[in-house]
C-alpha positions as CSV (number, residue, x, y, z in Angstrom):
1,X,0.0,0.0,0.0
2,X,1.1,3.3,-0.9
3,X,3.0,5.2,2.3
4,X,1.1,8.7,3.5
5,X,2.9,11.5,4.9
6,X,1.7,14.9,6.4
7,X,4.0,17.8,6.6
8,X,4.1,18.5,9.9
9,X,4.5,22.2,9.2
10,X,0.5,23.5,8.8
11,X,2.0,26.2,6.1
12,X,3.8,24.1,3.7
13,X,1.3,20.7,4.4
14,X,-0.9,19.8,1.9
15,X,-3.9,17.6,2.5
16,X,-4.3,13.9,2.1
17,X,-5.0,13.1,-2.1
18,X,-8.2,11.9,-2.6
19,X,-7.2,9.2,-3.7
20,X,-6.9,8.2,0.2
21,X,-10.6,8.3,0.8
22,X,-11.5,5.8,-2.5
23,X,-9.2,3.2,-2.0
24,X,-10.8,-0.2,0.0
25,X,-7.1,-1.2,0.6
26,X,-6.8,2.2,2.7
27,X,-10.1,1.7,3.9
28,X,-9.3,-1.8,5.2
29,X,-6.2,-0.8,6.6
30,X,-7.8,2.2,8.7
31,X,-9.6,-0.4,10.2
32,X,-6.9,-2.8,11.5
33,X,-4.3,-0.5,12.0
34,X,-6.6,2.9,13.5
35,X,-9.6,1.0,15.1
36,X,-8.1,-2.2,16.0
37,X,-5.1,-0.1,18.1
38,X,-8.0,2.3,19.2
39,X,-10.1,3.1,22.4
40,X,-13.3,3.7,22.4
41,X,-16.5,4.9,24.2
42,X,-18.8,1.9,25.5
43,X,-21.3,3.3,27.2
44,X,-21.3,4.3,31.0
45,X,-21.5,1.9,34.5
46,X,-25.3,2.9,35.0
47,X,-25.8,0.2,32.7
48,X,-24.7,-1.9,35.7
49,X,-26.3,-0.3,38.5
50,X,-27.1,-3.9,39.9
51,X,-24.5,-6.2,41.8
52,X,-23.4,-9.5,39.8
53,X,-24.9,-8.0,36.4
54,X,-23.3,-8.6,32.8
55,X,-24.2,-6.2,29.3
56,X,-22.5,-8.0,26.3
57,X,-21.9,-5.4,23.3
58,X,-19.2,-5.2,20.3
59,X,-16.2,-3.1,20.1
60,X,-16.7,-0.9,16.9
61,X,-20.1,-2.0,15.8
62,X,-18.9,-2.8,12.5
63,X,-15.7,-3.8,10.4
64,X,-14.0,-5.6,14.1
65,X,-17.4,-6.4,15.9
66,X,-15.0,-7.7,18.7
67,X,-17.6,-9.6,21.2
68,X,-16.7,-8.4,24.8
69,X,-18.7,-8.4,28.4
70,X,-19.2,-5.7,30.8
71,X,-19.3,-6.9,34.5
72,X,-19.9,-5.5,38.1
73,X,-19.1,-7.3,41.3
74,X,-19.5,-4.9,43.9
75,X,-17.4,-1.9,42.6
76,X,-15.9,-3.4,39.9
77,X,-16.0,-3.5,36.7
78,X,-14.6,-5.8,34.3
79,X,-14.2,-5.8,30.6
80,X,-13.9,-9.3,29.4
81,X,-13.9,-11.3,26.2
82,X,-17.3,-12.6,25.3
83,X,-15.7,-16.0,23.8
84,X,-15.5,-19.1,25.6
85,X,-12.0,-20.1,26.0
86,X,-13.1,-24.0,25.3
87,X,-14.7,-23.5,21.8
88,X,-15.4,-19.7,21.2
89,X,-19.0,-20.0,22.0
90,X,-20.5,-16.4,22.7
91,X,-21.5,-16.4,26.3
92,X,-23.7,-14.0,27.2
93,X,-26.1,-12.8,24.8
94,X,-28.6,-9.9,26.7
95,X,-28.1,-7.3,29.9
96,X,-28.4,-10.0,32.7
97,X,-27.5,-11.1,36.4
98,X,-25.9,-13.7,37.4
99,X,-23.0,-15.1,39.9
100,X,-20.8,-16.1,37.4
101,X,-21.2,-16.4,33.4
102,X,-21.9,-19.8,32.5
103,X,-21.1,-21.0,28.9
104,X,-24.6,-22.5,27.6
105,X,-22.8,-24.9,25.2
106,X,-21.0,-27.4,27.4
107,X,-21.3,-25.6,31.2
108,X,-17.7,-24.1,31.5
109,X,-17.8,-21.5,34.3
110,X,-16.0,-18.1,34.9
111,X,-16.3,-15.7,38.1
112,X,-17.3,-12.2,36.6
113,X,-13.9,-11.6,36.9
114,X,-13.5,-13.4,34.1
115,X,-11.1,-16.6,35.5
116,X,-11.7,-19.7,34.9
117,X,-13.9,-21.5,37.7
118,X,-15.0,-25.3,36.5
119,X,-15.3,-27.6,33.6
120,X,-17.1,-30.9,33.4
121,X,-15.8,-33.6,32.0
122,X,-12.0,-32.2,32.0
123,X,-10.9,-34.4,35.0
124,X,-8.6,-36.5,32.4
125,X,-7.1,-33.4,31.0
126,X,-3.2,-32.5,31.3
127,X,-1.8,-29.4,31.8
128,X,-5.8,-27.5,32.4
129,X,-6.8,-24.9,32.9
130,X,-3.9,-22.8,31.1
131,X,-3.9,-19.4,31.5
132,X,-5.2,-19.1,28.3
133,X,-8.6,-20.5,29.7
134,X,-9.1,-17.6,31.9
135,X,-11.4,-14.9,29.5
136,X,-9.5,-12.3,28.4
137,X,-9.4,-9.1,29.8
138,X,-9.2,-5.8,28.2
139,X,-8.1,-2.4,29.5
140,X,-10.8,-0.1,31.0
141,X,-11.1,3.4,31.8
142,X,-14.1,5.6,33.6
143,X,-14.5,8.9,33.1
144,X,-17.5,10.2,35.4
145,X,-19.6,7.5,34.4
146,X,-18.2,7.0,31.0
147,X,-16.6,3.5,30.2
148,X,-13.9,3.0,27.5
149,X,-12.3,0.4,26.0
150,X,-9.2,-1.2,23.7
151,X,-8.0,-3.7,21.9
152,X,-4.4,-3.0,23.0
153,X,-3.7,-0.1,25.1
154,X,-2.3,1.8,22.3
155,X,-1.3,5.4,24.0
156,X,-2.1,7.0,26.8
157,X,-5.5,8.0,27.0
158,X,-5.0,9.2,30.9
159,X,-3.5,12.0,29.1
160,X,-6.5,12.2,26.8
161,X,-8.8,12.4,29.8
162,X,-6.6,14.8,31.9
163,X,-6.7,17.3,29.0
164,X,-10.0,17.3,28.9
165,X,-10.8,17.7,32.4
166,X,-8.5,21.1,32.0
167,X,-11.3,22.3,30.3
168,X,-14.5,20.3,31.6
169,X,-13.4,19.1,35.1
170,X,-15.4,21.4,37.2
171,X,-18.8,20.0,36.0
172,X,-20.3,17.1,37.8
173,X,-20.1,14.9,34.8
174,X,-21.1,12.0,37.2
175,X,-24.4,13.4,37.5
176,X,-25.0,14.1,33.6
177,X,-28.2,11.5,32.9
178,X,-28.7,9.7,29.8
179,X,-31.8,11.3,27.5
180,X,-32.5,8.5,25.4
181,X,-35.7,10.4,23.8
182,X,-33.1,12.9,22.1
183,X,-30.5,10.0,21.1
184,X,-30.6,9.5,17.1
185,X,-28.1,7.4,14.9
186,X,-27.7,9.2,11.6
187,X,-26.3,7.2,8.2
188,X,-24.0,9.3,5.7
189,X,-22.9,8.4,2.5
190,X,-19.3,9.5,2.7
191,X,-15.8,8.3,4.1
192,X,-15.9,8.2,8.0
193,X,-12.5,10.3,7.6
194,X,-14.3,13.1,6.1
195,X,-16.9,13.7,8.5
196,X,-14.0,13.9,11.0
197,X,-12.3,16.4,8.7
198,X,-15.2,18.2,8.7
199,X,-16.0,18.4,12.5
200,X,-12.6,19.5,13.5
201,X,-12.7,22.8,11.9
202,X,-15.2,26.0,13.0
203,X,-13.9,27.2,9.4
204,X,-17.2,26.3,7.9
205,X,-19.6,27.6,10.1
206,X,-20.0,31.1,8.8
207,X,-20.8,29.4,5.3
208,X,-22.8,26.3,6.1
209,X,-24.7,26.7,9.6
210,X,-26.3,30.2,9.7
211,X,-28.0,29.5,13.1
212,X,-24.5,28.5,14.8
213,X,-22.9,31.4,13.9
214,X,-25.7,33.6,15.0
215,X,-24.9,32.4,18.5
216,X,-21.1,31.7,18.7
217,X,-18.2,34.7,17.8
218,X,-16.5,33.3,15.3
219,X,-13.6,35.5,14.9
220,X,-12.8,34.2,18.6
221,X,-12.8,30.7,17.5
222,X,-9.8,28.5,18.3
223,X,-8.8,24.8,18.4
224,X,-6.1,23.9,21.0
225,X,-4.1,20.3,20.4
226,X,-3.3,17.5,23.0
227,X,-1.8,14.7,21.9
228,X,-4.2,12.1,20.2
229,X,-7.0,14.8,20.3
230,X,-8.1,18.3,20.7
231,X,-11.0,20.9,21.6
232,X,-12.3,23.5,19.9
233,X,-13.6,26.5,21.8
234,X,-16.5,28.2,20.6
235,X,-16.9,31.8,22.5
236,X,-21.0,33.7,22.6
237,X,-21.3,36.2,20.4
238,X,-24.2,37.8,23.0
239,X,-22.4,36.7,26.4
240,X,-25.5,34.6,27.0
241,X,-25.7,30.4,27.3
242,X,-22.3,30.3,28.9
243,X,-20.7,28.3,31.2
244,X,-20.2,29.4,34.7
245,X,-16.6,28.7,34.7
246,X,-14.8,29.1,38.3
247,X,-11.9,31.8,39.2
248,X,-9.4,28.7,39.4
249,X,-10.3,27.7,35.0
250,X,-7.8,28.7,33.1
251,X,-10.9,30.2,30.8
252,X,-12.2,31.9,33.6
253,X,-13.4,35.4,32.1
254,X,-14.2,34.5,28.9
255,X,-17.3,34.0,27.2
256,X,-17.7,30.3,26.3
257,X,-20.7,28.7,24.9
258,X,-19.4,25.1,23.9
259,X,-16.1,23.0,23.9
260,X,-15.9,20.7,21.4
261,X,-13.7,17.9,22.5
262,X,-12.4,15.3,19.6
263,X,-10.3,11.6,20.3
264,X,-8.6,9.9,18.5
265,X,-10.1,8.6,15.7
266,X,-14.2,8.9,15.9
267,X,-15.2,10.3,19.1
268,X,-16.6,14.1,19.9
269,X,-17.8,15.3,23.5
270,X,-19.3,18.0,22.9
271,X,-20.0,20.1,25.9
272,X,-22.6,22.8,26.7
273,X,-23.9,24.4,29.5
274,X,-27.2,21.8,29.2
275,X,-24.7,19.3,29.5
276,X,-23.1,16.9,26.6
277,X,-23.7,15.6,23.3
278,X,-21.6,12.4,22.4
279,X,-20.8,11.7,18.5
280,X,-19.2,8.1,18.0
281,X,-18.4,7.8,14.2
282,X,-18.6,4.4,13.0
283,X,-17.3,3.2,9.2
284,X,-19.4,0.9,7.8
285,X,-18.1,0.9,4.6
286,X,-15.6,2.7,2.1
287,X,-18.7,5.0,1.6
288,X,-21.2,4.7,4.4
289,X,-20.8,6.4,7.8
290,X,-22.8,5.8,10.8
291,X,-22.8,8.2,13.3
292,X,-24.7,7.9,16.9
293,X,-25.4,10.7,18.8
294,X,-25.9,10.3,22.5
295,X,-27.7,12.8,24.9
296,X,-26.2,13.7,28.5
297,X,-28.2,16.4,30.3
298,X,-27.4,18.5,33.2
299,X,-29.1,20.9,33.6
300,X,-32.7,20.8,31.4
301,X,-33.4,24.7,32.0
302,X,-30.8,25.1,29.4
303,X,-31.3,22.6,26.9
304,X,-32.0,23.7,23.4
305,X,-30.5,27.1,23.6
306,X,-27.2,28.6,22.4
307,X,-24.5,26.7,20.6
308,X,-26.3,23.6,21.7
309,X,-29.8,24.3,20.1
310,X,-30.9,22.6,17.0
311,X,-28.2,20.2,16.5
312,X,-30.3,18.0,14.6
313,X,-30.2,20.6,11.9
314,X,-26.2,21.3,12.4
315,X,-25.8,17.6,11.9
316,X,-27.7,17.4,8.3
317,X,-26.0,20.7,6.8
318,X,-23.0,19.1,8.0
319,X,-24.2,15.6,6.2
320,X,-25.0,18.0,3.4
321,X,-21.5,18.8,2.3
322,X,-19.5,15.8,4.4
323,X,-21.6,13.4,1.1
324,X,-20.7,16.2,-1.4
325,X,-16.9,16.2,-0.2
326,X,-16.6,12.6,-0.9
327,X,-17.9,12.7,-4.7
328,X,-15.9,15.7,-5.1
329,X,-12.9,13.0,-4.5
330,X,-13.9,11.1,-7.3
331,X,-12.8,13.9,-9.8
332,X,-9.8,13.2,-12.1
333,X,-8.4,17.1,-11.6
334,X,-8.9,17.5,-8.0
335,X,-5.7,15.6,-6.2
336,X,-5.2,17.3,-3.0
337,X,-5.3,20.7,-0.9
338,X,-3.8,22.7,1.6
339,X,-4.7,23.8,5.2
340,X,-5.8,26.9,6.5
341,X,-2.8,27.4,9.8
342,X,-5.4,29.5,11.4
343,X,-8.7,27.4,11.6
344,X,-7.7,24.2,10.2
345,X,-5.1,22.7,12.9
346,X,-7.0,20.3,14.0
347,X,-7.7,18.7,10.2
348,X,-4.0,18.7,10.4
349,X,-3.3,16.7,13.5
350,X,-6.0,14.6,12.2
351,X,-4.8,13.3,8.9
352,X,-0.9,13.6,10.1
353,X,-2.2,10.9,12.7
354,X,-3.5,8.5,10.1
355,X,-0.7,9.0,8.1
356,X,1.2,8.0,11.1
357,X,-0.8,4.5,12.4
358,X,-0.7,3.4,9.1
359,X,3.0,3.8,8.4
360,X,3.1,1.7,11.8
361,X,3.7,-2.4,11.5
């Protein structure tokens, strides 16, 4: 496959071709060299409020569809391969409780710790139970109440999360409730990469979401880099639907309406004062996108207003020109294109980091 590279000077890069965003071979590699090596958002622990319970779900819904287990004894929390470790039955197929998870093909038995506990008819077997019949366990992280996952624990993301509790750490994120009513899952015909592109730039606003940038100054907007992510800051243009940031932020003073936090590859928190709005972008193929939005409030007296109003209508101008982005990349005289250094840094850390994970082995 052909090698990628990204200047890492924003005034001399240029973008990736397009040719990047139409080939399956890239496509396929994103998957096992981004995704696979990737953490992401799984939900939060209040799915297992209840002692000795289990929620089964897939890492990256499609492409890996990796089966893996959620499970709480006492106060913690496991994540655990979903795979029998005698023939790679799926064990647990709905939200449930139990003592232990019992494999439903031949009775082998794990603590919801995931090690290995009994199995019949074994009494003749040498060298058993291995460590390799112990389910595996994967890294997990909590974030108020948010869960997250890997594969293999790529990079760092304790730096991800202290970077954006720099910003957001003040607000009782433990207390943010789900509002499934408002969640929506929206499918887009384009590259996953370019919806990404397109979210991690304010550049467009003035141009494409008239309502936004009624609300939010955009002369004042900035994007500020951490490594494997970033946030954009998006400042009121009245001074109202702010947060009430405390003496000791290091944004104390300013008007802000919204910080838009992006990881590493698919994940957006964005954060207003009504509380949070997760995007989780999910390739399901070279030219389909799903993306799910998932609704945390905080404070309900402030929903719908500011630079969090109307996001269902942000979301389809932004599907808008996302899908006309990607047929613009079939042309035969458009190859590639350069970055803005003002409003276009985080494009740039973007694509320079795919470039990157797929150069790795």
């Amino acid at each position: 496959m052909k090698k990628y590279q990204i200047n890492e000077d924003i005034t001399e890069a240029e973008t990736l071709p397009s040719e990047f965003y139409r080939s399956q071979e890239v496509y396929d590699a994103l998957i096992e060299k981004v995704f696979a090596r990737s953490w992401q958002w799984i939900g939060d622990s209040t799915s297992l409020d209840l002692d000795r319970s289990m929620r089964p779900f897939y890492f990256l819904e499609f492409g890996l569809e990796e089966p893996m287990l959620l499970t709480r004894s006492g106060d913690e929390i496991n994540c655990l391969s979903n795979v029998c470790t005698h023939r790679g039955n799926i064990l647990c197929h709905h939200t449930t409780k139990a003592r232990n998870i019992t494999c439903a093909y031949h009775g082998r038995r794990f603590g919801l710790d995931g090690e290995f506990l009994h199995m019949p008819e074994f009494q003749e077997a040498e060298d058993f139970p291995r460590p390799e019949d112990h389910l595996h366990r994967f890294p997990l992280k909590q974030w108020g109440n948010w869960l997250f996952t890997s594969l293999e624990d790529s990079f760092e993301f304790d730096e991800v999360l202290e970077a954006m509790n720099r910003k957001v750490g003040f607000l009782p994120l433990g207390d943010m409730k789900e509002d499934k009513s408002r969640n929506k899952d929206y499918l887009i015909n384009t590259h996953w990469a370019l919806y990404c592109d397109n979210y991690l730039e304010g550049f467009h606003i003035p141009f494409v979401h008239d309502g936004l940038n009624e609300v939010l100054d955009y002369g004042k907007y900035k994007t500020e880099l951490f490594a494997n992510g970033n946030v954009q800051i998006g400042y009121s243009k009245g001074g109202e639907h702010t947060f009430d940031l405390p003496e000791s932020h290091e944004d104390f003073g300013e008007e802000v309406s919204a910080y838009y936090f992006w990881v590493f590859p698919n994940m957006m928190f964005n954060f207003y004062p009504w509380g949070c709005s997760i995007n989780v972008v999910k390739p399901i193929a070279l030219n389909r996108t799903k993306v799910s939005f998932i609704t945390y409030v905080l404070d309900e007296s402030k929903l719908d207003t500011g630079a969090g109003a109307a996001i269902d209508r942000v979301e389809r101008e932004d599907e808008f020109v996302v899908e006309g982005v990607f047929k613009g990349m079939s042309s035969r005289v458009y190859k590639t294109g350069r970055f803005s250094p003002k409003m276009e840094k985080g494009v740039h850390q973007f694509q320079g980091l795919l470039a990157e994970w797929l150069a790795r082995k």
